[in-house]
C-alpha positions as CSV (number, residue, x, y, z in Angstrom):
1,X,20.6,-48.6,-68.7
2,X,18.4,-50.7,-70.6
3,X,16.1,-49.8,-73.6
4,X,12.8,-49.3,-71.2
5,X,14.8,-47.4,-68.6
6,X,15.4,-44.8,-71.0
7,X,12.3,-44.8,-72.6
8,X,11.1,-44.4,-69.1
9,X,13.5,-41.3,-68.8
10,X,12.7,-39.4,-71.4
11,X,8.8,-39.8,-70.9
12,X,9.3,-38.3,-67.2
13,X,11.3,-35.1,-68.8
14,X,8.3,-35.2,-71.3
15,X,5.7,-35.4,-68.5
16,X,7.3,-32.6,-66.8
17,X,7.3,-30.5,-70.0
18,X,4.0,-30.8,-70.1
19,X,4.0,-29.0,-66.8
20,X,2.8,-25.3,-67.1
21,X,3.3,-22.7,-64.3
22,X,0.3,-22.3,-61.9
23,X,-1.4,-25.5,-63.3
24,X,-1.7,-25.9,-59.3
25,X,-3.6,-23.7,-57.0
26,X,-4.1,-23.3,-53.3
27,X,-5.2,-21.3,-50.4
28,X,-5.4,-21.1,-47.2
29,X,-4.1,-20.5,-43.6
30,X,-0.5,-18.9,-43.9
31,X,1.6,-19.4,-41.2
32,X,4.9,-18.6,-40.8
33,X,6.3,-21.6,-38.4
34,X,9.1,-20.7,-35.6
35,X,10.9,-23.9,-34.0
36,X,12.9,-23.5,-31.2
37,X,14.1,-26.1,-28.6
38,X,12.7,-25.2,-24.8
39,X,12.7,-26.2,-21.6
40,X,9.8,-27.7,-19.1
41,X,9.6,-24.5,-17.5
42,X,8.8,-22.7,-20.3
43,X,5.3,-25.2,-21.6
44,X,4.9,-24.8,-17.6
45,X,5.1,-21.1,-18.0
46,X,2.3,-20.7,-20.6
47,X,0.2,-23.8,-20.0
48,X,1.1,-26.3,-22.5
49,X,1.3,-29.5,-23.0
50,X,4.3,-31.2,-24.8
51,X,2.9,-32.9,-27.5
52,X,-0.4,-31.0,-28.5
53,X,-1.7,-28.5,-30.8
54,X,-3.7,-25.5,-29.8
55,X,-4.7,-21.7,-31.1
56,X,-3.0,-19.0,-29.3
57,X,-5.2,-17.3,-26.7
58,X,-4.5,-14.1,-25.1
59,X,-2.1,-16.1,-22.2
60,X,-0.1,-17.1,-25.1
61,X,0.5,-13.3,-26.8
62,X,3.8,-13.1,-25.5
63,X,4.9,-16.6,-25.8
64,X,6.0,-15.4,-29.5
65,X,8.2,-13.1,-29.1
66,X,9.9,-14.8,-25.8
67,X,10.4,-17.6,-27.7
68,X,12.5,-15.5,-30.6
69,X,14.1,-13.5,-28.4
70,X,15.4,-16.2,-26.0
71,X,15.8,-19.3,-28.5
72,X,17.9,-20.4,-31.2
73,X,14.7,-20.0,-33.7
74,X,14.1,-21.6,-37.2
75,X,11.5,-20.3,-39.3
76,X,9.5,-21.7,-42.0
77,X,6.6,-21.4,-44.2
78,X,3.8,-23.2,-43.0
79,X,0.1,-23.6,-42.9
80,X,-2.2,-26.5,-43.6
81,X,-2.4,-25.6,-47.3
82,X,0.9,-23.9,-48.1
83,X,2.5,-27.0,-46.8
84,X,1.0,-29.2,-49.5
85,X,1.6,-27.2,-52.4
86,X,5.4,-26.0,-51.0
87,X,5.8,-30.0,-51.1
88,X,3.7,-30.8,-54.3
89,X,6.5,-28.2,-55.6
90,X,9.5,-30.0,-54.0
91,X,8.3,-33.2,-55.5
92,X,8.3,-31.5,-59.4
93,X,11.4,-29.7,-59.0
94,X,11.2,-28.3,-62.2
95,X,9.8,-26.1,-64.0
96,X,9.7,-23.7,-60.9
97,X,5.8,-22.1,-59.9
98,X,3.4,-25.4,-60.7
99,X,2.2,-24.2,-57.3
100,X,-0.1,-21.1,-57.0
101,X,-0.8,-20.1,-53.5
102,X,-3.2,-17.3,-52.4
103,X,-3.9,-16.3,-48.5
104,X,-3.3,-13.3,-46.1
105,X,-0.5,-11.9,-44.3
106,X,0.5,-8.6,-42.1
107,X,2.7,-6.0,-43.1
108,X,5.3,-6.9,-40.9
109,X,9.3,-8.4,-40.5
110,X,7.3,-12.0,-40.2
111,X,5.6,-11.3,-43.4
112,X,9.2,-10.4,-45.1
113,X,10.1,-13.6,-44.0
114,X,7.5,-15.7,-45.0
115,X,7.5,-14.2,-48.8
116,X,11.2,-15.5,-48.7
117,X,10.9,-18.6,-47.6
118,X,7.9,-19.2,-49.8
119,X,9.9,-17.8,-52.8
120,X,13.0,-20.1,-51.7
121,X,10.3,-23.3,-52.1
122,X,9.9,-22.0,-55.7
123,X,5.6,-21.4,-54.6
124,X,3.7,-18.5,-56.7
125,X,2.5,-16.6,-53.5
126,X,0.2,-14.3,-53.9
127,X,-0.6,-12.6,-50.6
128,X,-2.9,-10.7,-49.7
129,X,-1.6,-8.2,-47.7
130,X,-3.5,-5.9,-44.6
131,X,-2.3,-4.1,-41.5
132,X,-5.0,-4.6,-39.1
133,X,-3.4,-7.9,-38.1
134,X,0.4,-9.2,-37.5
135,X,0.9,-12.0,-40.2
136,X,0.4,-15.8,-38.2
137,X,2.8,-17.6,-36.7
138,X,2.6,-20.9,-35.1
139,X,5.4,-21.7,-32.2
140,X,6.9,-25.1,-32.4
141,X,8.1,-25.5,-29.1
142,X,10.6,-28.6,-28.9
143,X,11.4,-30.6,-26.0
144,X,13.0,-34.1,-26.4
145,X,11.1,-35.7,-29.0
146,X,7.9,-33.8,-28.5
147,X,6.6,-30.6,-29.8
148,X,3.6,-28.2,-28.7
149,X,1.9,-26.7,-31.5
150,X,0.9,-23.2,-30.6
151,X,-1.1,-21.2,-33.5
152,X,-2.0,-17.6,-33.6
153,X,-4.3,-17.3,-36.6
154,X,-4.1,-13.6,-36.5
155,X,-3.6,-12.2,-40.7
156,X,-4.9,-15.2,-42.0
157,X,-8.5,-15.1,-40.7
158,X,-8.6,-12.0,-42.3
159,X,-8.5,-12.8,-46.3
160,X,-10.9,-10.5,-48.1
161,X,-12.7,-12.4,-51.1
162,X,-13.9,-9.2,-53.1
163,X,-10.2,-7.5,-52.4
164,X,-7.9,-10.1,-53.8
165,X,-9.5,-13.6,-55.0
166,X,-12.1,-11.1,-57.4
167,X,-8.9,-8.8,-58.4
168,X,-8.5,-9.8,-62.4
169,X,-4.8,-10.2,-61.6
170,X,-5.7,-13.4,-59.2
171,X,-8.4,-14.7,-60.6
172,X,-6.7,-15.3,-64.0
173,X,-4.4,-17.3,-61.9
174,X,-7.0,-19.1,-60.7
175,X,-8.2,-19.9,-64.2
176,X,-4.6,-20.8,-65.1
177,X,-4.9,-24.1,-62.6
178,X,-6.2,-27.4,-63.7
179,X,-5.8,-28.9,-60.0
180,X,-7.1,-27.1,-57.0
181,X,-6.3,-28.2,-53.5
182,X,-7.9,-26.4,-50.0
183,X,-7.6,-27.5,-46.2
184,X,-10.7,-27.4,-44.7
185,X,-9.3,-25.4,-41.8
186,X,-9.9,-22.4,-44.6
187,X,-13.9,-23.2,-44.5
188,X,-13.4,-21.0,-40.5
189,X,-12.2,-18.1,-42.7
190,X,-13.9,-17.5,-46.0
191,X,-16.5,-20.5,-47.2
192,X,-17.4,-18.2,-50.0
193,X,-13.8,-17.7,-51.4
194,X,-13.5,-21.9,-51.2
195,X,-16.8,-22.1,-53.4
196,X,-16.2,-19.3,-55.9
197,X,-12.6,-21.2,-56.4
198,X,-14.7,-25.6,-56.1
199,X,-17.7,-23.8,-58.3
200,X,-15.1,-22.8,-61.2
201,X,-13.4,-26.0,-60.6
202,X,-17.1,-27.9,-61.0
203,X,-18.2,-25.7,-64.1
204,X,-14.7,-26.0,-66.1
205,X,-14.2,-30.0,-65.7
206,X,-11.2,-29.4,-63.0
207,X,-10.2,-31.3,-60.0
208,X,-11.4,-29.4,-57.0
209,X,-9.4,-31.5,-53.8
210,X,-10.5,-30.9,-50.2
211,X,-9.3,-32.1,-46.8
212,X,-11.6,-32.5,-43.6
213,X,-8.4,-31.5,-42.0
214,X,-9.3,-31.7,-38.2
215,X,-12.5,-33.2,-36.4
216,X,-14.1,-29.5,-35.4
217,X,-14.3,-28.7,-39.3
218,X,-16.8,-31.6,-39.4
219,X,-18.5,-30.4,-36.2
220,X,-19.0,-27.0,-35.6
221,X,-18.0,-25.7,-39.2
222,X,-20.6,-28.2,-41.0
223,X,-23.3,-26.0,-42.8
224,X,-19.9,-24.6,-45.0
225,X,-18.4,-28.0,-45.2
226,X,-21.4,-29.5,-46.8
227,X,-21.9,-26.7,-48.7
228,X,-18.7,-27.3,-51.0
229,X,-19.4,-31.1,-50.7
230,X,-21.5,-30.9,-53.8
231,X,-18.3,-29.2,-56.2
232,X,-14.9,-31.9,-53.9
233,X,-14.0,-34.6,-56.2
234,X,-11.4,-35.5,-54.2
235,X,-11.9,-35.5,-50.6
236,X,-8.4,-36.0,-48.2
237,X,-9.1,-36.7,-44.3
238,X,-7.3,-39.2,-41.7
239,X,-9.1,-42.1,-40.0
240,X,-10.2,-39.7,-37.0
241,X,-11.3,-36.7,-38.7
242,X,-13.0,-39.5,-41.0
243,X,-15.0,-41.2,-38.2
244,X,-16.2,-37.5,-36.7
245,X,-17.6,-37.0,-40.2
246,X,-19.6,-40.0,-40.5
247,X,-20.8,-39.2,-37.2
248,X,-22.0,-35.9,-37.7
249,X,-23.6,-37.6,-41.0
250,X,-25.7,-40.2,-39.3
251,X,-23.7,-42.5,-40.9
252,X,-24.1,-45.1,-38.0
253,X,-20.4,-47.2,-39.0
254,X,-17.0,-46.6,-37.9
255,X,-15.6,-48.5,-40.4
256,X,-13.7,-46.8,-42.1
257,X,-13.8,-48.2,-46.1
258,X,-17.7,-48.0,-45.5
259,X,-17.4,-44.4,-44.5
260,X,-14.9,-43.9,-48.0
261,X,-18.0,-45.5,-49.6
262,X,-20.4,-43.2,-48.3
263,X,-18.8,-39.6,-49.0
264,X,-18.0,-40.8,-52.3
265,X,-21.8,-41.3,-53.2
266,X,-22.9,-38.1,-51.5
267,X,-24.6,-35.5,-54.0
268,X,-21.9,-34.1,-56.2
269,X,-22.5,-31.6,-59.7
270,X,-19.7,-32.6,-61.9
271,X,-21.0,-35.9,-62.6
272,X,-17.8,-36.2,-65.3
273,X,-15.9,-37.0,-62.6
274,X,-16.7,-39.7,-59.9
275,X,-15.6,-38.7,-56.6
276,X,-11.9,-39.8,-55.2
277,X,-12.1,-40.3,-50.7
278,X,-8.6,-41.0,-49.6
279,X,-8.2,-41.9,-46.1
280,X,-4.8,-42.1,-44.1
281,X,-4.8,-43.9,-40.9
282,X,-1.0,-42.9,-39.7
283,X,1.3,-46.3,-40.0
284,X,-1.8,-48.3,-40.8
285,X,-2.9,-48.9,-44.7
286,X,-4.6,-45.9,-46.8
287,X,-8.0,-46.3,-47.9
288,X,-8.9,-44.9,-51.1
289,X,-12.0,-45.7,-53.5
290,X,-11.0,-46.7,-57.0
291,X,-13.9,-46.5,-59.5
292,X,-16.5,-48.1,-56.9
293,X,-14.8,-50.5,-55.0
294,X,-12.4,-49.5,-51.9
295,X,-8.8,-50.6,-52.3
296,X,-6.0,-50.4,-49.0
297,X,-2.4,-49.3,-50.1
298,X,0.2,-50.7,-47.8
299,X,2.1,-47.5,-46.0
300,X,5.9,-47.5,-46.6
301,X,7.8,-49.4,-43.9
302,X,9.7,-47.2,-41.5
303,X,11.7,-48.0,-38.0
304,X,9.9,-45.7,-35.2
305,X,13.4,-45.1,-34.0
306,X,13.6,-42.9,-37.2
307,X,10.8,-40.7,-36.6
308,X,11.2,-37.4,-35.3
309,X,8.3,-35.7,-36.1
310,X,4.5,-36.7,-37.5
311,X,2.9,-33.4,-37.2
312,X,3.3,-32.4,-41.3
313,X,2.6,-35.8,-42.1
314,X,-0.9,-35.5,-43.2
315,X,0.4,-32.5,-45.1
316,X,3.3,-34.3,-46.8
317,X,1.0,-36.9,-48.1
318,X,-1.5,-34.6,-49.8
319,X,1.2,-32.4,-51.5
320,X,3.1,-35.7,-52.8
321,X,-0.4,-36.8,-54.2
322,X,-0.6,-33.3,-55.9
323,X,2.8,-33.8,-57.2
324,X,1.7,-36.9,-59.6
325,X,-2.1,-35.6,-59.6
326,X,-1.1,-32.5,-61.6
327,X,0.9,-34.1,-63.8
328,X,-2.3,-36.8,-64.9
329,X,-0.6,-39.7,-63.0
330,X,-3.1,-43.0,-62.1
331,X,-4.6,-42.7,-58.7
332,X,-1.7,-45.9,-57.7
333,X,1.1,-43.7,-58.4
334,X,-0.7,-40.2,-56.5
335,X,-1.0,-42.4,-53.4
336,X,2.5,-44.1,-53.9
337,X,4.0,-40.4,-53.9
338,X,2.2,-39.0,-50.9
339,X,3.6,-42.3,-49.0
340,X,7.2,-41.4,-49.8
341,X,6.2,-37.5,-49.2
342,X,4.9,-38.7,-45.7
343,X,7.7,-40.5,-45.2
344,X,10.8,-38.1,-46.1
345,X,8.9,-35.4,-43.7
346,X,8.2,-37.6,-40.7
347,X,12.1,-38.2,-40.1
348,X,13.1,-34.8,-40.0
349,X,11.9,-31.3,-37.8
350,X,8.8,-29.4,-38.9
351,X,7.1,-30.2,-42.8
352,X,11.1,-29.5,-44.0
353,X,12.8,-31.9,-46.8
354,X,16.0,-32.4,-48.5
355,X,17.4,-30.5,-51.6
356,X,15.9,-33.0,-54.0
357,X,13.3,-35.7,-53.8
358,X,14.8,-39.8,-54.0
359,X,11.1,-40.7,-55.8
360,X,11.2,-43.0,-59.1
C-alpha cells in the first residue's frame, strides 16, 4: 500500500465520520414489493402483460393474495423513494441511519414486514401509520426474464401532512437533514408535504433533490410539479420522462442536453445554489449540467447477457448519487456512484444488492 493509498484510506474513514445520522431525508410511496415466479396463465388470468408496470385496479384485488398463497414469495421494501435512500444507505455502510425515511403504511402483517425489512437496510423509518387502508404492495410477477409490475397504492396515498410531517418529533428530523431527496410520484399524494419539506430545504441553504419519475407526473400532475420547481436544485429524470417535460414546457427540442439546459435556467429561489439536471438515458451516456455547460458521463460497460432486471435501475442510480452527495463529494464522483449503484442492481432480482458495496 503506498503512501497516497493510505492517505486515501484514512480520509474515507474521516469522510464517513463526518457522517451524522439522518443527515439524509426522504419520503414517499412505500411499498412493500412481493416477487414470485408465475406462469402464463396466471398474467392471462388478470390481464397483464409480461414486462409492464401498472396500478392495481379492482380486477387485480385478489391477484395479491393468490400470488402469496400459491407462490414461493420474496418480499422487500420498496417504493420509488425508499429505494434510493435504502441504497444511498447500502452504499455508506456505516454509521447506520444517514437515511431518514417518512411515508404511510396500514396496520397490518405487510406493514410488520416492511418495518423489518426497512430496519434490516439500516433506514430511519418513520411511518405514519392508519387503518383505513392495507399498507401497498406491488406484485412482481416473474416469468422467464420478464416481470409485470402490479402496484396497489392503497396506505401510501394516504399520508397526512398535519398528522405526522407537522408532529415536532418528525419535523426535527427533518431539520436534522442536509440532503433531501423526493420522487415525483409523491407530488399525486401530498404536494404540500413535498413543499413544506423543498421550502425548508430553499430557506436553510440545503439540497432539495427531485425526480420527474414517470412521464404522467409531467402531464397530468404539472400545476404541483412546477410548483416545487422554484425550491429543486437538483432535478433526476431519464431521457423519456425528460422529453415529456420539455413538451409539456413548450420547449419545442428533443434534444436532450438542450432540455438539461433549459430546466436548469427555469426560475429557482435559492440563488446560492445553481441548479444540478441529471439525465439518464438507460445504457446510453448520462447528461448532467456542470456549472453552465452540459457534460456526458460514459455509463459503466456491462454484457446484456448479465442483466436480469432494469426496473430499480433508475432507483439505484439516484440513491448511489445520494451516497457521495451527502457526504460533499464533486458532482464526477455522485454520478460515478449512481453508475456502479445502477449497475450492481440491474444484474440481480428486484432493487436487492449484496452484503457490501465493491465501490472505491
Amino acid at each position: 500500500m503506498s503512501v497516497c493509498d493510505c492517505t486515501a484510506a484514512q480520509k474515507n474513514t474521516q469522510n464517513k465520520k463526518t457522517l451524522s445520522q439522518n443527515a439524509l431525508f426522504g419520503m414517499g410511496n412505500p411499498l412493500l414489493d412481493i416477487s414470485a415466479v408465475v406462469d402464463k396463465d396466471f398474467l392471462d388470468k388478470y390481464g397483464l402483460k409480461p414486462n409492464d408496470q401498472i396500478l392495481a385496479e379492482e380486477k387485480h384485488k385478489a391477484l395479491f393474495d393468490e400470488i402469496v398463497k400459491k407462490s414461493k414469495v420474496e418480499y422487500h421494501a420498496g417504493g420509488s423513494t425508499q429505494n434510493s435512500v435504502k441504497i444511498a444507505q447500502w452504499m455508506i455502510q456505516e454509521p447506520h441511519k444517514v437515511a431518514t425515511f417518512f411515508g404511510c403504511i396500514g396496520t397490518d402483517h405487510f406493514s410488520e414486514i416492511l418495518k423489518q425489512k426497512a430496519a434490516e437496510a439500516h433506514v430511519d423509518a418513520h411511518y405514519y401509520e392508519q387503518s383505513q387502508e392495507p399498507t401497498g404492495t406491488c406484485a412482481a410477477c416473474i416469468t422467464g426474464d420478464n416481470r409485470s409490475l402490479v402496484a396497489n397504492l392503497a396506505a401510501a396515498n394516504c399520508y397526512n401532512k398535519e398528522k405526522h410531517l407537522d408532529v415536532d418529533s418528525n419535523w426535527s428530523l427533518v431539520e436534522k437533514a442536509r440532503v433531501y431527496y423526493i420522487a415525483g410520484f409523491f407530488l399525486t399524494v401530498s404536494p404540500e408535504s413535498i413543499l413544506k419539506v423543498a421550502k425548508h430545504a430553499s430557506d436553510n441553504n440545503k439540497i432539495f433533490g427531485l425526480n420527474l419519475s414517470a412521464p404522467f407526473i409531467s402531464q397530468f400532475f404539472k400545476e404541483p410539479l412546477m410548483k416545487v420547481m422554484p425550491y429543486v436544485d437538483i432535478v433526476f429524470g431519464n431521457e423519456t420522462e425528460a422529453a415529456t417535460f420539455a413538451k409539456e414546457q413548450g420547449f419545442e427540442t428533443e434534444d436532450i442536453a438542450e432540455i438539461a439546459r433549459r430546466v436548469q435556467s427555469l426560475p429557482k429561489v435559492n440563488k446560492n445554489r445553481q441548479r444540478i439536471v441529471v439525465f439518464t438515458q438507460g445504457r446510453e451516456d448520462t447528461v448532467a449540467t456542470v456549472g453552465d455547460k452540459v457534460k456526458i458521463f460514459p455509463v459503466l460497460d456491462i454484457d446484456q447477457n448479465d442483466i436480469v432486471d432494469t426496473n430499480g435501475a433508475g432507483d439505484a442510480f439516484v440513491g448511489g448519487f445520494l451516497s457521495e452527495l451527502v457526504q460533499e463529494k464533486p458532482l464526477e464522483e455522485c454520478i460515478r456512484a449512481g453508475h456502479y449503484a445502477a449497475n450492481v442492481i440491474i444484474r440481480r432480482v428486484g432493487c436487492t444488492f449484496p452484503e457490501k458495496p465493491d465501490f472505491h
